[in-house]
N, C-alpha and C positions, 0 to 999 in steps of 0.2 A: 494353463491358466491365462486369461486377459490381462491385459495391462491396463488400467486406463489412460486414456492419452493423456494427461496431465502429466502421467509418470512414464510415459513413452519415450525414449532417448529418440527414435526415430521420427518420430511426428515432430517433436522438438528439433532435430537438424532441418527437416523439413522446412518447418516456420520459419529457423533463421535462414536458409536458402531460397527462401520466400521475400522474407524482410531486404537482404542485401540484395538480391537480384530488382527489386523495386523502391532504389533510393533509401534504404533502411541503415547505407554504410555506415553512417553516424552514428549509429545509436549505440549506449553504452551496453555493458553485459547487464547491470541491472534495469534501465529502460527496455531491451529484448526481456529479462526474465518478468518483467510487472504488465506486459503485455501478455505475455504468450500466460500469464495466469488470469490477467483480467477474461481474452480471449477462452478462456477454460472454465470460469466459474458456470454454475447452476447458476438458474433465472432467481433461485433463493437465494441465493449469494450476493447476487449484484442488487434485490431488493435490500435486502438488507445494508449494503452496501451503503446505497442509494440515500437509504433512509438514515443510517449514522450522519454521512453529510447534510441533509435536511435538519438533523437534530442542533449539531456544531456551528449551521449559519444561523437557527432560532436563537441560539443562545447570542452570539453576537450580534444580531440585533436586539435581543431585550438586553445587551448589557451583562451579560450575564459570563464576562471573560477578564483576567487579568492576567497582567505581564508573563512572560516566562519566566524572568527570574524572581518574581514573588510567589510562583506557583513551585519553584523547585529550593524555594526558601523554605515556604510554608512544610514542604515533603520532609527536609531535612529535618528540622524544627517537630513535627510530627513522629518520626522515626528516627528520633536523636542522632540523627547525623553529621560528621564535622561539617563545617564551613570549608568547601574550596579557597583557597589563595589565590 
């Protein structure tokens, strides 16, 4: 049975033998894993992708955003949640 490479532990050592051999020592285990998945998506994936973030800035320029913590106010408040301290 195929693997596919997303879930390929070899292709995977691969990438990161890739990444740190060309200035990648930096990068955190989650920065390598958000790459080697971006690097992996279907061109549907990344459209869509694409397009949540096209949705997220419409809305901040119409106004259409508030604060964090009146968004995780409002959640509480909604789903009778305690109030954090």
């Amino acid at each position: 049975m195929a693997i596919d490479r997303l879930n390929d532990p070899r292709a995977f050592r691969d990438f990161l033998d890739a990444r740190l051999t060309n200035g990648g020592a930096t990068l955190t285990l989650d920065e390598a894993l958000g790459l080697w998945e971006h690097e992996n998506q279907t061109g549907r994936e990344r459209e869509e992708t694409l397009e949540s973030i096209r949705r997220g800035l419409a809305d901040v320029e119409a106004g259409r955003v508030m604060p964090a913590r009146e968004a995780i106010a409002e959640i509480r408040r909604r789903h009778n949640l305690p109030e954090l301290s």
